[in-house]
DRENVEXTI-605446 format. One record per residue (C-alpha): x, y, z; residue number from 1. Coordinates in steps of 0.5 Angstrom, whole numbers, always signed. Layout:
<nodes>
+-------+-------+-------+------+
|     X |     Y |     Z | resi |
+-------+-------+-------+------+
|     X |     Y |     Z |  NUM |
...
+-------+-------+-------+------+
</nodes>
This chain:
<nodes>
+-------+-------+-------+------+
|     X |     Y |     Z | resi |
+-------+-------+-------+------+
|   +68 |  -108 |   -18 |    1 |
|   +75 |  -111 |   -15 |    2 |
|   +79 |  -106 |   -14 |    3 |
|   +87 |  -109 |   -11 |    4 |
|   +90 |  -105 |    -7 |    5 |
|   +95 |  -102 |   -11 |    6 |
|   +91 |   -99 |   -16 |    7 |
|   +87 |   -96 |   -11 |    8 |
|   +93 |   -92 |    -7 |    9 |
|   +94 |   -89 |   -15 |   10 |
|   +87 |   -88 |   -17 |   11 |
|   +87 |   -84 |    -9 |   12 |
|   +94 |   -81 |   -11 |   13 |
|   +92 |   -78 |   -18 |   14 |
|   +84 |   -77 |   -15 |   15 |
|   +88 |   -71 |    -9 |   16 |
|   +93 |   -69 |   -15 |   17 |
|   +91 |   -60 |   -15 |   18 |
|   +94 |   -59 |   -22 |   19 |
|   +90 |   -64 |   -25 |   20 |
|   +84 |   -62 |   -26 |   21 |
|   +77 |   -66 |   -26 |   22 |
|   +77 |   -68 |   -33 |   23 |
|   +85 |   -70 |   -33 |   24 |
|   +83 |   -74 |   -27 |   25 |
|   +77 |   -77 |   -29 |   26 |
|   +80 |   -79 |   -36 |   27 |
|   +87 |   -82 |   -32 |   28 |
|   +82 |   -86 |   -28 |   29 |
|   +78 |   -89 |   -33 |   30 |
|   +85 |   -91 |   -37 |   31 |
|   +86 |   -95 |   -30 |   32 |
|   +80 |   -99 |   -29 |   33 |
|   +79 |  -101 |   -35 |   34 |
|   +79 |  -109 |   -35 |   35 |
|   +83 |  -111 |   -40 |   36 |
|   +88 |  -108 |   -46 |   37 |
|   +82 |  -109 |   -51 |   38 |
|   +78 |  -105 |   -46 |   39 |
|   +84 |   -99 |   -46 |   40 |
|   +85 |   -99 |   -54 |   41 |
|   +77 |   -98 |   -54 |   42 |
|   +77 |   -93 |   -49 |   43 |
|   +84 |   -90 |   -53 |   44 |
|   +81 |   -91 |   -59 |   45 |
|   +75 |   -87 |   -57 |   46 |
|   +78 |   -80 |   -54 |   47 |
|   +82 |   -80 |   -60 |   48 |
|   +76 |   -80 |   -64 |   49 |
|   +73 |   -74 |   -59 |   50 |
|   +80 |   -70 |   -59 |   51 |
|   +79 |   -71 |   -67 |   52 |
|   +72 |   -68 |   -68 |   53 |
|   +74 |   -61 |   -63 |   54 |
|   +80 |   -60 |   -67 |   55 |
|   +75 |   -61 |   -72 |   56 |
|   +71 |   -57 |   -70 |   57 |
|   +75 |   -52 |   -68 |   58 |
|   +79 |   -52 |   -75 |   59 |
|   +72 |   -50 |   -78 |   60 |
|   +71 |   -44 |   -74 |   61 |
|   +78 |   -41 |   -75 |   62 |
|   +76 |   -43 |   -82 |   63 |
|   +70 |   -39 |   -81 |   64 |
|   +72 |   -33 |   -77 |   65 |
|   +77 |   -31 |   -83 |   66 |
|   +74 |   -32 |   -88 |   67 |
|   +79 |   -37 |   -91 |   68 |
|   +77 |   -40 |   -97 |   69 |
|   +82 |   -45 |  -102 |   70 |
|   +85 |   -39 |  -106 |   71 |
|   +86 |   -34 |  -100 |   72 |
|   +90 |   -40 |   -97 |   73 |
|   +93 |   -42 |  -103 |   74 |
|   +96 |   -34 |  -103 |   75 |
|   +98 |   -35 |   -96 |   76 |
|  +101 |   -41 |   -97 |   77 |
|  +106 |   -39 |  -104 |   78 |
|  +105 |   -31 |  -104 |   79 |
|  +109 |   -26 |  -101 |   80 |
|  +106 |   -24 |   -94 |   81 |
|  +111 |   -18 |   -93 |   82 |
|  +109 |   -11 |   -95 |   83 |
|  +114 |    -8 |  -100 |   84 |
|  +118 |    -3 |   -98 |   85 |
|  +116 |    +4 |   -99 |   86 |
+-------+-------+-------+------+
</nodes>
């Protein structure tokens, strides 16, 4: 694979940045070497997909983990969550 000059200084930039770590970097890096517009809308397309399905993921644990169900969120969504005074 060719890789032109100025393309190379920023992959070695972004490769020693410290506050980015492996993953951000490895992510940065694909974006940059991909070929085409095509092949960056691709590469888009599925690490939105891969954000969407751990969001997904970590919405059903919560879900889960609280015991949510359809009527208890349409309690906490109209009911009034203040204590009365007493």
């Amino acid at each position: 694979m060719h890789v032109d000059y100025k393309l190379q200084m920023i992959m070695e930039a972004i490769w020693n940045y410290p506050e980015m770590n492996p993953a951000q970097k490895f992510v940065v890096y694909t974006l940059l070497t991909a070929g085409s517009e095509e092949e960056r809308e691709e590469l888009t397309s599925l690490y939105l997909d891969y954000i969407q399905r751990k969001m997904d993921a970590a919405a059903n644990k919560f879900w889960k983990e609280q015991n949510l169900d359809n009527a208890k969120m349409e309690e906490l969504m109209y009911g009034h969550l203040r204590s009365s005074k007493k």
